[in-house]
C-alpha positions in Angstrom: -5.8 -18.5 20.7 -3.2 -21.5 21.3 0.3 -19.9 20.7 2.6 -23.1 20.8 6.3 -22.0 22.0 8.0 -23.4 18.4 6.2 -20.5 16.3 8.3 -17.6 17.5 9.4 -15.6 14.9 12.0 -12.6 14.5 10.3 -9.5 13.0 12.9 -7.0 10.9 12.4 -4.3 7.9 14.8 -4.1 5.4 15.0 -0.9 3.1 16.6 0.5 0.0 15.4 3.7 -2.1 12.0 3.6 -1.6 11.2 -0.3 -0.9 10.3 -1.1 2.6 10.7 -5.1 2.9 8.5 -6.1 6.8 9.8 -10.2 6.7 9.1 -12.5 9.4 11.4 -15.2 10.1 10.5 -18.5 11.3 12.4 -21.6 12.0 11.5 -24.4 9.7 12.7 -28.3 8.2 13.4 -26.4 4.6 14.2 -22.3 3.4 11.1 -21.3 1.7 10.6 -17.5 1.3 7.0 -15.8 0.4 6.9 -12.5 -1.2 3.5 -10.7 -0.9 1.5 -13.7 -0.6 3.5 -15.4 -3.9 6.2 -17.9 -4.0 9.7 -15.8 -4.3 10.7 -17.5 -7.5 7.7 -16.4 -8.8 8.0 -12.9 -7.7 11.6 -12.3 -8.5 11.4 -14.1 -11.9 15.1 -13.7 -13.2 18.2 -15.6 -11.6 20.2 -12.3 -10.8 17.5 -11.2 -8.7 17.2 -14.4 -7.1 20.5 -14.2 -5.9 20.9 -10.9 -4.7 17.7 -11.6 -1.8 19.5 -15.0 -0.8 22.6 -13.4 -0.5 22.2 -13.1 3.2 21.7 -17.3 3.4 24.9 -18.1 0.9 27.1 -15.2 2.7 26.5 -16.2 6.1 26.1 -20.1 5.5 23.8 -20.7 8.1 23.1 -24.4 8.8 19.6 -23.5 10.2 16.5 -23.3 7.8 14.4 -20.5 7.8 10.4 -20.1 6.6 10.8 -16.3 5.3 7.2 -14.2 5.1 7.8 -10.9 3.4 5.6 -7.9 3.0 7.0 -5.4 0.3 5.5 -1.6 -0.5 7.1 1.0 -2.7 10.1 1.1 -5.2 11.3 -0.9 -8.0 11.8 -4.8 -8.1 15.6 -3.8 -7.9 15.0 -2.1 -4.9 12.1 -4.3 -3.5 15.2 -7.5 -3.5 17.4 -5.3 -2.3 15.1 -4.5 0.9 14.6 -7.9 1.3 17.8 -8.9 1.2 18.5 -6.4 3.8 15.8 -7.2 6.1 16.6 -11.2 5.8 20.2 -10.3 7.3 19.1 -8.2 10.5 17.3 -10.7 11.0 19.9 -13.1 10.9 21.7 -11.7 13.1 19.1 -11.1 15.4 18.8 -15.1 15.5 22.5 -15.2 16.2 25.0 -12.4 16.9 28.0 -14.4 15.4 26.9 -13.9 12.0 27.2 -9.9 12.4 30.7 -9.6 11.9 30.6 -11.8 8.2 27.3 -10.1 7.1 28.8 -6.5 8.3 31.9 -7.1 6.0 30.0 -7.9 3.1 28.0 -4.5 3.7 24.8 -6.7 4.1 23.3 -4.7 7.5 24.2 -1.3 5.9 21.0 0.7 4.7 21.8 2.0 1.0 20.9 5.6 1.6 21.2 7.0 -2.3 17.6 7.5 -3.5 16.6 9.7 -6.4 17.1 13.4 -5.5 14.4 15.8 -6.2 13.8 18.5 -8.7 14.7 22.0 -8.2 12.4 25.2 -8.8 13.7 26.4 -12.1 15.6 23.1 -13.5 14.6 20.6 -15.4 15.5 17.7 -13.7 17.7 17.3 -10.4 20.7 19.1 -11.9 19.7 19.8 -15.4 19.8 23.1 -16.0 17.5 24.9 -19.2 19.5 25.5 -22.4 21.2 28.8 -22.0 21.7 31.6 -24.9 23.7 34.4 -24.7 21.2 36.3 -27.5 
């Protein structure tokens, strides 16, 4: 197996609700990002959502490219960007440690922890309680 020393890439997971983005991160002449084997504009087909995962890139303003390979399981497409998105900045960083302190005050690294909560015995939902009578 002939492992040249130019392919080395940075390995992170990004997460948020119940996504769980695995991206690889290689350097490369142009940014390209795949999604599960499909081209990311494909994937993420409305401009918001395009946005939000190259947050990371426009935030941090990076002058070297990247080739981003992404592996997403679980969640929502919300959620899956949002893992992404996530994962594509600790990997930034992990590429170069001056980018932490812009990427950390834009709340990039942090891991959104709210997630649906479960339902209780004897409610309906979470919190909603059955319709009470007096009589």
């Amino acid at each position: 197996m002939n492992t040249g020393e130019n392919k080395k890439y940075i390995e992170t997971i990004g997460r948020r609700k119940t996504s769980v983005a695995r991206v690889r991160m290689t350097e490369a002449s142009k940014t390209s990002i795949v999604v599960n084997d499909r081209e990311y504009e494909e994937y993420f087909p409305t401009k918001a959502l395009q946005i939000v995962g190259l947050e990371a890139f426009s935030i941090s303003a990076t002058p070297i490219k990247f080739k981003v390979t992404a592996v997403i399981r679980g969640g929502g497409i919300s959620s899956q960007v949002q893992a992404l998105r996530h994962g594509i900045s600790r990997g930034l960083v992990e590429h170069d440690l001056e980018l932490r302190k812009k990427l950390k005050s834009s709340g990039l690294l942090k891991r959104d922890a709210r997630a649906k909560e479960r339902r209780k015995f004897g409610l309906k939902k979470a919190r909603k309680a059955p319709q009470w009578s007096k009589r």
